[in-house]
Every structure is written in structure tokens, then in C-alpha cells.
N, C-alpha and C positions, 0 to 999 in steps of 0.2 A: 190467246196464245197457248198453244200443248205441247209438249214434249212427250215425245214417245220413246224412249231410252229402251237402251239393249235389243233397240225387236230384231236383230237379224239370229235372237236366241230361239230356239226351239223348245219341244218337248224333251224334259229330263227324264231320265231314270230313275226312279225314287227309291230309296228303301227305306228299314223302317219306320212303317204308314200304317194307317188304317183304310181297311177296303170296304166300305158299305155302299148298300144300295137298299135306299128309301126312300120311296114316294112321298111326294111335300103330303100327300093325304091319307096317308099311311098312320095307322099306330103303331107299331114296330116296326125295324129294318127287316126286308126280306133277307140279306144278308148283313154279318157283321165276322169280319178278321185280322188280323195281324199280319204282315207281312215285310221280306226282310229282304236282299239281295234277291233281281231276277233268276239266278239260277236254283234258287232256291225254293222257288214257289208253287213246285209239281205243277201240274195242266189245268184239273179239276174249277181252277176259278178262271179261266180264259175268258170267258165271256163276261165276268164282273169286270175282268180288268181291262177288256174290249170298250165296254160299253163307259166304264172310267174315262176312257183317253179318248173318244170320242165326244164325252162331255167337258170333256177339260180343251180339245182344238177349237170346241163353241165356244166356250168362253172366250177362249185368244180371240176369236171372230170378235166376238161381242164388245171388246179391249178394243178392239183396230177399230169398228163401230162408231163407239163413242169417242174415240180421240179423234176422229175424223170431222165427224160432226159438230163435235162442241168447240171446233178450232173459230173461232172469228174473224182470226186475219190469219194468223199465220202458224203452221203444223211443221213443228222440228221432227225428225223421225231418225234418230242413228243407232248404229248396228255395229260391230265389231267381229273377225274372223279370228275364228282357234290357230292355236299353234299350227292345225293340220289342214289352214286354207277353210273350214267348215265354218258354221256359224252354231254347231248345238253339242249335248253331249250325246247325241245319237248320231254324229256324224252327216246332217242335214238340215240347208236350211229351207227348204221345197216349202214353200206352203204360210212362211214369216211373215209378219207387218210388213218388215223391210220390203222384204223381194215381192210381195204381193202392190206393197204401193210404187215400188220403181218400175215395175215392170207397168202398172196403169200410169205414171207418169211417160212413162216413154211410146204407152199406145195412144195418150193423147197428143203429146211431141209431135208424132208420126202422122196424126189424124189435119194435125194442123201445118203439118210444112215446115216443121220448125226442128232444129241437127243443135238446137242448142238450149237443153230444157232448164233454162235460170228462169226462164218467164214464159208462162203459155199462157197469153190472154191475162184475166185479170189473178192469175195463179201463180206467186212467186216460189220456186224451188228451190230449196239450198239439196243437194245428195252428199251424204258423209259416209264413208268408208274407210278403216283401215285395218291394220293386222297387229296383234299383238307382240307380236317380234319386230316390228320396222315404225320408224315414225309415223305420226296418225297425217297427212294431208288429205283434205278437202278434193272430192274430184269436181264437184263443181259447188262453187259459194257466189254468193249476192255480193256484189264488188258496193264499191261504196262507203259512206259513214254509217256509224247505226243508228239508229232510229228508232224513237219511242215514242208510244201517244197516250198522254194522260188526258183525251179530252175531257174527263169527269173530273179533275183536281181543283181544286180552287183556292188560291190563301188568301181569305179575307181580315188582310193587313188594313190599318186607318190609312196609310200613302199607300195613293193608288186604287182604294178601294172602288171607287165609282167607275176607274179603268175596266177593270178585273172583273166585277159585275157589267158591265154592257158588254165584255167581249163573252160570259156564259150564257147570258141571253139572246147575242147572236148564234150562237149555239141554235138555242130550242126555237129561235125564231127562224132561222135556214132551214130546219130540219120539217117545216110543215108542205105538205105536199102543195105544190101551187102558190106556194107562201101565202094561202090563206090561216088566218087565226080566228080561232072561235071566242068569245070569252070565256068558254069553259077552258081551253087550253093557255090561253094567257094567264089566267086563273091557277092552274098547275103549274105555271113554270114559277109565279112566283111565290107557293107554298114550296115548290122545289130548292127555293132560293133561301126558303125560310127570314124574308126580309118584309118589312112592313108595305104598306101600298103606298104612301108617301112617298118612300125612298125608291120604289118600284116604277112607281107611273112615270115619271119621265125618262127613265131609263127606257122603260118595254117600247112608249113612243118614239126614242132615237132608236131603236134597234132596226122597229120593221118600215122606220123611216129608210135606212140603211138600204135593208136586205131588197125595199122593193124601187129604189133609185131606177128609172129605166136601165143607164148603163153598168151597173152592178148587177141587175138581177138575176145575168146570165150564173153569177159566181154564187149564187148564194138558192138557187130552185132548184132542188133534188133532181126534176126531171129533163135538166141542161147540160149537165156534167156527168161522166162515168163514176167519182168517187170525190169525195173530201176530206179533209183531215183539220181539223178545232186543235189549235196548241198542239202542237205536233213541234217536239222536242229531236233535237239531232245532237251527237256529237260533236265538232271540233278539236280535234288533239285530245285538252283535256279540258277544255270549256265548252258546254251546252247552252246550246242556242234555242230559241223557242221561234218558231213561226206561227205565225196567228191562225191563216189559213192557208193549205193547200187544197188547188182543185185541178183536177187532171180533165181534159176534154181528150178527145178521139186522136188530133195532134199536137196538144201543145198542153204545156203546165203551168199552172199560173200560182207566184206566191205574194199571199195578201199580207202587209202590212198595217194596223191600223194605228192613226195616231192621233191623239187631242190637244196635242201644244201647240207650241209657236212653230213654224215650217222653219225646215233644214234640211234643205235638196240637199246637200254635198254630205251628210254626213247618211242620210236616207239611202244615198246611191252607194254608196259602199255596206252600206249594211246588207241591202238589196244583194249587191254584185256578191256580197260572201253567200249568201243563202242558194244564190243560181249555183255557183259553182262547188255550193255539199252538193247539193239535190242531181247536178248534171248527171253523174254516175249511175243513177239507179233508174235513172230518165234520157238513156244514153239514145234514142232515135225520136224524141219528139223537142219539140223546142221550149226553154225554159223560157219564161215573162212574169216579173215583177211589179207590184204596184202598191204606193200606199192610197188606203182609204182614209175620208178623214172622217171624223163620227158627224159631220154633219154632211157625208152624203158627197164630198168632194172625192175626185181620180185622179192621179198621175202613174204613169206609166215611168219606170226607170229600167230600160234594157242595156246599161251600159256606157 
């Protein structure tokens, strides 16, 4: 996740700076000055300070760049307008993070058919705008509860512990292409566990028992599903809830439950039913489905 804060700012007006221009291979600056208020800076260095503001709009390139790129799910981008409707102190925001990325969100909007850019495909938009004289509203935000995914957390508590560990090894066991495992990968997952192989091996056995169930395997093979989510955390009011797995297909969502006790349909089907109706909001045109697993490879479906 990146936050790109203030980009609908621009290029300032600087005064007292320093103005150089030296080559990274350079032994001295070709130039080196002082400078204070633009009205005061006679003509004579126009092209220092040309070739200045040119390498300072790269930069901001090179800013938008990397926050775009290094984003993994999700790229926050807000911007706020001057007293005088503007976004800079040069009275300009032409050229911003901001208006550079809205305006490519709304050519991809446009590319796809879509008058409503909260979701393009597998790209969620939040757009934020406001003015510093009026209250700040949201022109368009992601409806819904929030949502957090710690799938790398783990608190290896004594209760529960053996829980806790089979559902991170269903992790590294989902995540192999074709759900095949090497023993060099089984191998990594559990120096990644930092846990003994005693404690190990019958865990990694119930995992890719799991993962390769004929009627599970759809949920758990990279190359079946558009996206997944391992502990995927949501709010509730002010209680956080934890879902095991989410998997998203082309129309429908499915939330996995797993469980190793004694069965308790009625108490499963409401736990179930609250998870469909966080999730319904931000999965508002495909259909939500529920199901607990059981760690030996057993399915029930609970839609209600």
C-alpha cells in the first residue's frame, strides 16, 4: 500500500537556494550561487535555473514512477486546491501526480465502458478532492468495511498453535503453481516456519492433503481463480473479524472457513452469513458463497 499525499501540489517558487550545476563526474561545479526572491535574480543565470526546474519536474516524474509501481494492492493518491481553486504556488496544477493519474484513470474508465471509476477491472480507485475553504468530501470512495490483509502475521500462541500453523502452510502450499511441491520448496516453507520437522511433517501432509482435495482444488490453484486473500482481516463496527480465505472467480466470491473441532452448522452459518454481508459491498455485482473446510479435506457449503 503507498500514499502519495499533496500531489495535486506543484512546482514552488524557492528563495533563498543554492544554484548549482555539476556533473555527478565532474570535479567541480561548473556553476555555484546564491539566490533569493525571483525578482531579484537579474537574467544572466536563466538557463541554470531552466535546466534546475527541468530536473526537479523529472524528479516529480520519478516520485509518480515509483509510487505507482511499488503500490501491491492498493495506491492512495490526494491532492488539495488553494484558496484560489489552483493546486500550486505558481498558480498550476497542469502536469501533477494527481491530474496526471486521474486523468489516466478516467482514460482507462473510458477504454472500458465504465461512467463509474470505483473499480476498472482488477483496479480499485478511491479519487479525493477538496478545497481548503469548504469541507474535504470524497468524490468517489470504496463503499464498504475496511479491510486489511496481514497474510505474513502469525502469533504462535501454545492454544491453537497447531491451528495457526496449518492455516500458514496452507498459505505456501496454495501458492505453488499447479499445486505441485518440490522437496526443495516444502523444505523452505518449513525453515520459513522456523519449526522442527516433527512438528512439521504432519502438518505439511494435512495441508497439501487439503489444497489438492479434488473439490477444493478449484479454491486453493493459482491458475483457477483471478485473486486470493490468506487472513484477510475486515472491520465490523468496532470488532475485527478474520476470514481464512477469500477467492474471487470471474462471477462469484467464495469465503473459506476452516475448522478442526467438533461441527456446529448453526453457529458456522451465522458466522458465515456475517462475513457475506461485510464482503457484499465491495463485491456489489458478483455473487457471494460461503464454506467451511474441514482440515481433513471435508466441504459444506452455507449460503444462508
Amino acid at each position: 500500500m503507498v500514499w502519495l499525499i499533496d500531489a495535486r501540489d506543484g512546482p514552488h517558487a524557492e528563495s533563498n537556494d543554492v544554484l548549482v550545476d555539476w556533473a555527478p563526474a565532474a570535479p567541480a561545479p561548473r556553476h555555484f550561487s546564491l539566490f533569493t526572491v525571483k525578482s531579484a535574480r537579474g537574467r544572466r543565470r536563466d538557463a541554470f535555473f531552466a535546466t534546475q526546474s527541468a530536473l526537479a519536474a523529472r524528479e516529480r516524474l520519478n516520485l509518480l514512477y515509483v509510487a505507482a509501481t511499488r503500490a501491491q494492492r492498493y495506491l492512495f493518491v490526494s491532492g488539495i486546491d488553494s484558496e484560489r481553486g489552483q493546486g500550486s504556488a505558481t498558480g498550476s496544477t497542469a502536469g501533477s501526480a494527481y491530474d496526471r493519474l486521474a486523468a489516466a484513470v478516467s482514460a482507462v474508465a473510458a477504454a472500458h465502458g465504465h461512467t463509474d471509476t470505483k473499480a476498472i477491472g482488477d483496479i480499485a480507485v478511491a479519487v479525493t478532492a477538496g478545497s481548503a475553504s469548504a469541507s474535504r468530501r470524497p468524490h468517489h470512495a470504496l463503499p464498504g468495511p475496511a479491510v486489511r490483509s496481514y497474510g505474513k502475521r502469525l502469533a504462535l500462541t501454545e492454544a491453537g498453535r497447531s491451528g495457526s500453523l496449518l492455516h500458514r502452510i496452507l498459505e505456501y502450499a496454495s501458492a505453488a503453481p499447479g499445486l505441485t511441491h518440490s522437496a526443495a520448496q516444502r523444505d523452505a516453507v518449513r525453515r520459513a516456519l522456523g519449526i522442527s520437522e516433527n512438528e512439521f511433517a504432519p502438518l505439511w501432509t494435512q495441508a497439501t492433503a487439503i489444497v489438492g482435495t479434488p473439490q477444493l482444488r478449484r479454491f486453493f490453484d493459482p491458475g483457477r481463480f483471478r485473486r486470493a486473500e490468506n487472513e484477510l482481516e475486515v472491520l465490523s463496527g468496532n470488532e475485527l473479524k478474520r476470514i481464512d480465505r477469500l477467492v474471487e472467480f470471474d462471477d462469484e466470491v467464495w469465503i473459506l472457513d476452516y475448522k478442526t473441532g467438533v461441527a456446529e452448522p448453526a453457529a458456522w452459518r451465522v458466522q458465515l452469513a456475517n462475513y457475506r454481508a461485510l464482503l457484499k459491498p465491495l463485491f456489489a455485482n458478483k455473487k457471494m458463497r460461503s464454506a467451511v473446510v474441514m482440515t481433513d479435506g471435508g466441504f459444506e457449503e452455507f449460503d444462508g
